[in-house]
N, C-alpha and C positions, 0 to 999 in steps of 0.2 A: 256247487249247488248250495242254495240259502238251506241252514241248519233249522228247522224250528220247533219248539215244543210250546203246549199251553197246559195251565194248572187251573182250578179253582179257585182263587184269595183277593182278597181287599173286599168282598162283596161283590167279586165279579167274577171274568176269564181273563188270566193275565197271559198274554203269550209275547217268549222272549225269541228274534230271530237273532241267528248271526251268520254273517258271510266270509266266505274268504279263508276258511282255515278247514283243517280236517276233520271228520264227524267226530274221533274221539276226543280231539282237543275242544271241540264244541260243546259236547253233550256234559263234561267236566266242566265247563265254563258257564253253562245254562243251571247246574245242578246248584252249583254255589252263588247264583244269582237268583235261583228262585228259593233259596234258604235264608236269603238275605230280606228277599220280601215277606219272609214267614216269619221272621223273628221281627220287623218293625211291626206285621198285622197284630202277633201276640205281645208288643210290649206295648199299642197303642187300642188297642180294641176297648170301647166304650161298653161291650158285652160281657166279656172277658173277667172274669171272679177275680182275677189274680194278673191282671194288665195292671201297669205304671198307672194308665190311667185310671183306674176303678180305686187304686191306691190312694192316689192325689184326691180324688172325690170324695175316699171314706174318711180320711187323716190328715191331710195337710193343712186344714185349722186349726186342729188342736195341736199339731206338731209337726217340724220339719219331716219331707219323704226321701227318703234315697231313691234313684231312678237311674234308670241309664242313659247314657252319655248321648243318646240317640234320641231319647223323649226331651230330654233338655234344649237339644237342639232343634227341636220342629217347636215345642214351649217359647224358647227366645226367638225365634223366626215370628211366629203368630203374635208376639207382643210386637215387635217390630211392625207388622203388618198392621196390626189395630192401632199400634199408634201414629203411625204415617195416612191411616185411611182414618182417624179421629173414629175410632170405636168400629167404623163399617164392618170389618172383620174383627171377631172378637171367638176367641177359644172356649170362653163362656155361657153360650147359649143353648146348653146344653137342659136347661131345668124349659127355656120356650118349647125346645125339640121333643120332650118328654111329655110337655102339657098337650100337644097336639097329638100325643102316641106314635110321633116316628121313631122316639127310642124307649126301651123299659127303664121305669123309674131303676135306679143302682141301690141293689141292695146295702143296709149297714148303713149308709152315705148319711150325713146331717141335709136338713132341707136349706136349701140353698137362700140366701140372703136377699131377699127383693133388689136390694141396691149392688149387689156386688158385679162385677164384671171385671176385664183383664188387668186392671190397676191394681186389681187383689192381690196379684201374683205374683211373689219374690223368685228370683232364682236366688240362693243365696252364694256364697262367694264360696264355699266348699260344694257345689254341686248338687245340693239337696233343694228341692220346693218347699214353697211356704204360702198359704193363704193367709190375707189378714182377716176373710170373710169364709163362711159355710160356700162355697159354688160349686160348679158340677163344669167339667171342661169337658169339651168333645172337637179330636181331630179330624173328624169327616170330610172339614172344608181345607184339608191341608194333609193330610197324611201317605192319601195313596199318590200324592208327585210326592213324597220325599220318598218312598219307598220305589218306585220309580226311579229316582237319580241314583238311589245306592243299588240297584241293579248294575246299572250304569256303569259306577265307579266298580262295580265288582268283576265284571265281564272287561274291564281295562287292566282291573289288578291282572288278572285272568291271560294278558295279553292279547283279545279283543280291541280292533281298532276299525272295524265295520260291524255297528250290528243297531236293535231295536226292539223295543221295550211298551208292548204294549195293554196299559191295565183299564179297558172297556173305555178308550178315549184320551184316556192321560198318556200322551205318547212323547216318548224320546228317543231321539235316533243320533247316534254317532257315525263318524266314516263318509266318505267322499258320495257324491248322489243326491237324490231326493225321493222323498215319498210322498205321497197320496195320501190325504186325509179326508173323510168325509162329515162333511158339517152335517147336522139332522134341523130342521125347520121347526121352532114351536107349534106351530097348527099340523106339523104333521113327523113326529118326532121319529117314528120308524123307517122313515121313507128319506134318504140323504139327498139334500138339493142344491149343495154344492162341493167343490172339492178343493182344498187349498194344497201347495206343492211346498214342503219341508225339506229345508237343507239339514243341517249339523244341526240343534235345538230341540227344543219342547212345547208342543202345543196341550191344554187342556181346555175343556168342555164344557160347560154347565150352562144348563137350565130349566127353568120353570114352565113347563111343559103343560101341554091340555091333555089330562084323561079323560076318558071314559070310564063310569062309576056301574054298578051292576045294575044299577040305576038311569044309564044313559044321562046323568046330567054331566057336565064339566065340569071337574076341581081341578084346580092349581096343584101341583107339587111344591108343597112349603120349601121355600131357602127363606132363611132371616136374616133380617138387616139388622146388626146387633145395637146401633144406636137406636130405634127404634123399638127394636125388640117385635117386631113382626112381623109379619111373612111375605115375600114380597112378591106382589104380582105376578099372577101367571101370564103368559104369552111373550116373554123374553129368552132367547138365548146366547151363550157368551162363549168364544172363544178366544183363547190370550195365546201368542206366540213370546216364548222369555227360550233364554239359554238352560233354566233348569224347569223341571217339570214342576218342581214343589213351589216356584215363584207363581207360572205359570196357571195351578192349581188357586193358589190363595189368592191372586186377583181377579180372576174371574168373578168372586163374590162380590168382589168390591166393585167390579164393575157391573153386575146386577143391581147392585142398592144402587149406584149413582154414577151412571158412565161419564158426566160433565167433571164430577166433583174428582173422579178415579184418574182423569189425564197426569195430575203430577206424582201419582206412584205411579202410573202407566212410566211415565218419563224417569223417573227416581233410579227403576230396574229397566229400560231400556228392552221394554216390552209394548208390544202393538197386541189391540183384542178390535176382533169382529160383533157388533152386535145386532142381532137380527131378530125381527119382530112378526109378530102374528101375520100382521099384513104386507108384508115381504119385505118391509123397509130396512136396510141396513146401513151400517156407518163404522167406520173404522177412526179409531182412538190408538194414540201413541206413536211411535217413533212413524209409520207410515203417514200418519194423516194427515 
């Protein structure tokens, strides 16, 4: 019988199943999996007085940060990302997301440099960060797939070789099989309208959905397009199939800002994304199309 438990973390419900082994070797195998998504939420949290990242916000202008080996890694992933997508994803956009009140301004923090963005950002050759400008980083658009894969890798350490990992859409499955996933529709985001079938790999989610405002009018759910630096239309949503959840997670974005321009990192990481619109129109991008 599938083993499963679920927590509260990343801003969501993460829940981890695994099959094929016995409940106590399970439930040891889930505990240290969901400790591993506890410690990337608390070393990345934009909230967080005392995250890596609120660190990097308050000091890494005026002076190299030490961080962990884990922050560095999703840091050098998201520069990768923005500079293969020419700024599209950008871990900087943190001072836009603040201006429109989806995140609190960071306390302490210098105000962030109109021009600065992910070219700011050294890793430096002993492991420490460096800003050459004041900016404000935020891993929203990348953190809960890498916290995601190290589930993963920890439920392997674990001796786990069937199991799945799922944090409110960012989902990874290891082990022989398929799952079910269900897509949600921009014009109607609670209501799932189709179901795509996962072998071994990683699919994530996102989009720019239509709410309802207490107001009854439609607003967009803000994602920014970091070249631009603005919010990009509502009535689109994206999902990416890649091998890891955290690639998975970071192109999604990029395939929001610009699903034409997104086909050669589609191609790069050897990932296929679904995009599906208001008016039901879909089209699939990358290794599929």
């Amino acid at each position: 019988m599938p083993i499963r438990r679920a927590r509260p973390l990343l801003g969501t419900f993460v829940e981890i199943r695994v099959d094929g082994v016995d409940g106590a070797h399970a439930v040891v195998a889930i505990d240290a999996a969901f400790a591993e998504i506890a410690t990337v939420h608390r070393l990345m949290s934009f909230h967080a007085h005392d995250s890596d990242v609120t660190r990097v916000n308050r000091g890494a202008s005026r002076d190299a940060v030490v961080v962990d080996a884990r922050t560095r890694e999703v840091l050098s992933l998201s520069i990768d990302f923005a500079r293969a997508s020419d700024g599209r994803f950008d871990p900087t956009i943190a001072a836009e997301l603040v201006a429109r009140n989806l995140l609190p301004r960071p306390s302490e923090a210098p105000s962030p440099h109109p021009k600065a963005d992910w070219r700011d950002i050294e890793i430096i050759a002993d492991g420490r960060i460096r800003c050459a400008k004041p900016l404000w980083i935020d891993f929203g658009g990348i953190a809960k797939g890498y916290a995601v894969d190290r589930a993963i890798e920890c439920l392997r350490d674990s001796g786990i070789t069937n199991a799945c990992v799922n944090a409110g859409g960012d989902l990874r499955r290891i082990g022989a099989g398929m799952e079910s996933v269900h897509i949600r529709s921009p014009a109607a985001p609670h209501r799932p309208v189709l179901s795509l079938m996962l072998g071994e790999g990683a699919i994530a989610s996102s989009g720019s959905y239509f709410e309802r405002s207490s107001h009854k009018v439609e607003r967009g759910v803000s994602h920014i397009d970091g070249t631009t630096r603005r919010a990009i239309p509502a009535g689109i949503a994206v999902s990416v199939v890649a091998d890891r959840c955290v690639v998975a997670d970071a192109l999604t974005k990029i395939v929001m800002s610009d699903a034409e321009a997104a086909r050669p990192v589609l191609e790069a990481w050897d990932a296929e994304a679904l995009v599906h619109r208001t008016d039901g129109k879909r089209r699939i991008f990358g290794r599929a199309a």
